[in-house]
C-alpha positions in Angstrom: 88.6 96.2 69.7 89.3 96.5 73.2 92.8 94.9 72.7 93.7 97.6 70.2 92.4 100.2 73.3 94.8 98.7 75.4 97.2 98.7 73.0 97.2 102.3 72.6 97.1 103.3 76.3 100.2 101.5 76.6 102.1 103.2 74.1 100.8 106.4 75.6 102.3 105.6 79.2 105.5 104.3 77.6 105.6 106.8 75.7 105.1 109.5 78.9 108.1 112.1 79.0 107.7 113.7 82.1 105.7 112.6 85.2 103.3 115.0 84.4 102.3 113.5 80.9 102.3 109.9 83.1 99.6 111.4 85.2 97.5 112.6 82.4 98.1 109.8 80.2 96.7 107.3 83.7 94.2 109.6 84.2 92.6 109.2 80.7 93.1 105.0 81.1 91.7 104.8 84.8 88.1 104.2 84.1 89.1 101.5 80.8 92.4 100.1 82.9 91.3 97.0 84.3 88.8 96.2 81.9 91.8 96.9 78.7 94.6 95.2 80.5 92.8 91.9 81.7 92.1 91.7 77.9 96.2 91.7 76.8 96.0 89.3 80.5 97.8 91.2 82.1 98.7 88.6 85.4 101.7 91.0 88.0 99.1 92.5 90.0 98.0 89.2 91.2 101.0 87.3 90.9 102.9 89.3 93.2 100.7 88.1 95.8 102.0 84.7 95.5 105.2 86.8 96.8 104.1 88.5 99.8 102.6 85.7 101.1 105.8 83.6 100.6 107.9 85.8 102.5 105.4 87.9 104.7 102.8 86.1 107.1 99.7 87.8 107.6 99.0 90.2 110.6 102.9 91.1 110.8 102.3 95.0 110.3 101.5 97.4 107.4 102.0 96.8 103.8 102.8 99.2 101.1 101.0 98.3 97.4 103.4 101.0 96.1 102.1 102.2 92.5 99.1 101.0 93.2 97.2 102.2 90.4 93.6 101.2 90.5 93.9 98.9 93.2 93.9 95.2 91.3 96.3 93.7 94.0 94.4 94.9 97.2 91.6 92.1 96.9 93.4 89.1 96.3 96.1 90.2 99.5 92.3 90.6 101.6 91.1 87.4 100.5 94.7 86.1 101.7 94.4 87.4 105.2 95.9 90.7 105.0 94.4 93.6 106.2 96.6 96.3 106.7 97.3 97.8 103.0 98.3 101.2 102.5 98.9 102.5 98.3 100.4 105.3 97.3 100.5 106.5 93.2 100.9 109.3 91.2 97.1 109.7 89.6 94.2 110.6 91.9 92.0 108.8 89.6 93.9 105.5 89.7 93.3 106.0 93.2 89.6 106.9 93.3 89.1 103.7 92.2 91.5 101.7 94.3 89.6 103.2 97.2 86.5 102.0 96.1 87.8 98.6 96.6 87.2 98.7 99.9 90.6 97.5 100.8 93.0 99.7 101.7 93.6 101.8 104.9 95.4 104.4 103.4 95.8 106.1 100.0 98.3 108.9 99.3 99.2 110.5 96.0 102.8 111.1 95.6 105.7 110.2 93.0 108.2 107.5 93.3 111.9 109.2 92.8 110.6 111.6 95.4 110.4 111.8 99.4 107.5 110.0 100.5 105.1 110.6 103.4 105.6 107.7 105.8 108.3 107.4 108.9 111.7 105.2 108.8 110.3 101.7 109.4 106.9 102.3 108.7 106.2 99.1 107.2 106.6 95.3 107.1 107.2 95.0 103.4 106.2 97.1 100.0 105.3 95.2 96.7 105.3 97.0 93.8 104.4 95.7 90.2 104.1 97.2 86.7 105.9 100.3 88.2 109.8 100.1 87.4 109.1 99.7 83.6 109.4 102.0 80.8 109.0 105.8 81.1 107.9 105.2 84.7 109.1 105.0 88.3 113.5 105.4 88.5 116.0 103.3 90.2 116.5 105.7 93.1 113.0 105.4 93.9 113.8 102.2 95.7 116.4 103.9 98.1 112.7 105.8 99.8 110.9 102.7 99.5 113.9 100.5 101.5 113.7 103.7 104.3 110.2 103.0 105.0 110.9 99.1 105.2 111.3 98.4 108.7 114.9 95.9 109.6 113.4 92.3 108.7 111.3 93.5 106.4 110.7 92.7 102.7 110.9 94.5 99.2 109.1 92.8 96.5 108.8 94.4 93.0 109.2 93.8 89.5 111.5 95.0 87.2 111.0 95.2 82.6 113.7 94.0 81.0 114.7 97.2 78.8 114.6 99.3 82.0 116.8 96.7 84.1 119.3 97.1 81.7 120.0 100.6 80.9 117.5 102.4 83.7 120.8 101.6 86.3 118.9 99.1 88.7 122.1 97.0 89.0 124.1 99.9 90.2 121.2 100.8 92.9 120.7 97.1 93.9 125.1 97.3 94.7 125.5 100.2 96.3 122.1 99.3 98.7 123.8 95.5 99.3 127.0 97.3 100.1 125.9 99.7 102.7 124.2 97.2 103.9 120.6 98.5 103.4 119.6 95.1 102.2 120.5 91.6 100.8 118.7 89.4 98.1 116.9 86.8 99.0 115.1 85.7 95.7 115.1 86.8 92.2 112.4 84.9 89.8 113.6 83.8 85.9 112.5 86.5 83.0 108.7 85.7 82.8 105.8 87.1 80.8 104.5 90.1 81.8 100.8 89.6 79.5 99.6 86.2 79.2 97.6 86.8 76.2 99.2 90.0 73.8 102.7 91.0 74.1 104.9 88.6 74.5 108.1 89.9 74.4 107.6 92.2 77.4 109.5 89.9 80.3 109.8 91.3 83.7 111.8 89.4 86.7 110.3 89.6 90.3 113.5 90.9 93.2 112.9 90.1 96.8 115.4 91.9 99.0 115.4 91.6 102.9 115.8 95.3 104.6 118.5 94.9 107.1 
């Protein structure tokens, strides 16, 4: 059954040790991945949307789908008025097939937790879903992502529940409040991360403001 497919790709990325293992283990899901996760109902690449568009009006400068995978989110920001959408992620075939999308301006490969190919201020806002959850993108990632957020700008991105608590997000989200890097300015309740399977996976959406 597809669900069971699904199933087991997950546990493969969840159970990635090393970013190369992620890589391999996205690059064997990419062609099955939308198809596998729309069946567990998978809803955080279009729900962050609802997001952006609260807190970033169309037209204000670039956007940064960051983890973009296969490029789910990309339509839904079009149909919404934005055009400017850059994605970065770690698999080039994820990102074959966000580029076949049509929507995006710009796709890079490169690794969250590492420097990353775009100017101080670069952009009006990143979104990210789906990426700080197990065995995936660190806490320090964000400190890159907040450089390339331009003063006024927004970060939007979800966090799972077993990585919030022990993967030191709380320590990162301090220390970037107390320098003065940026200041909250929404966090969602624990919701549902799969409408249809799994659900006891829970992820919380942050929105910070990059000062």
């Amino acid at each position: 059954m597809i669900v069971d497919k699904a199933n087991a790709a997950l546990d493969s990325v969840y159970g990635a040790d090393t970013p190369e293992t992620l890589a391999q283990a996205y690059a064997a899901w990419a062609a099955t991945y939308d198809s596998e996760t729309a069946s567990l109902g998978y809803l955080l690449p279009f729900l962050i949307t609802a997001w952006v568009a609260r807190y970033v009006p169309a037209g204000e400068g670039p956007l940064l789908d960051a983890g973009c995978g296969t490029g789910l989110s990309g339509p839904s920001l079009k149909a919404l008025g934005y055009g400017d959408i850059a994605g970065l992620d770690l698999s080039d075939d994820m990102l074959k097939i966000a580029g076949s999308r049509n929507v995006y301006s710009e796709l890079k490969k490169a690794m969250l937790g590492g420097k990353l190919p775009w100017p101080d201020g670069h952009f009006r806002a990143f979104f990210s879903t789906g990426v700080f959850t197990i065995s995936h993108a660190p806490a320090s990632s964000l400190h890159e992502l907040v450089r390339i957020t331009k003063k006024g700008g927004h970060a939007i991105f979800t966090v799972r529940d077993q990585v919030f608590e022990n993967g030191g997000f709380q320590a990162v989200f301090d220390e970037l409040t107390q320098t003065n890097k940026w200041r909250v300015a929404e966090r969602s309740p624990w919701f549902r991360c799969y409408a249809i399977a799994e659900p006891d996976a829970l992820v919380k959406t942050f929105v910070f403001e990059v000062m």
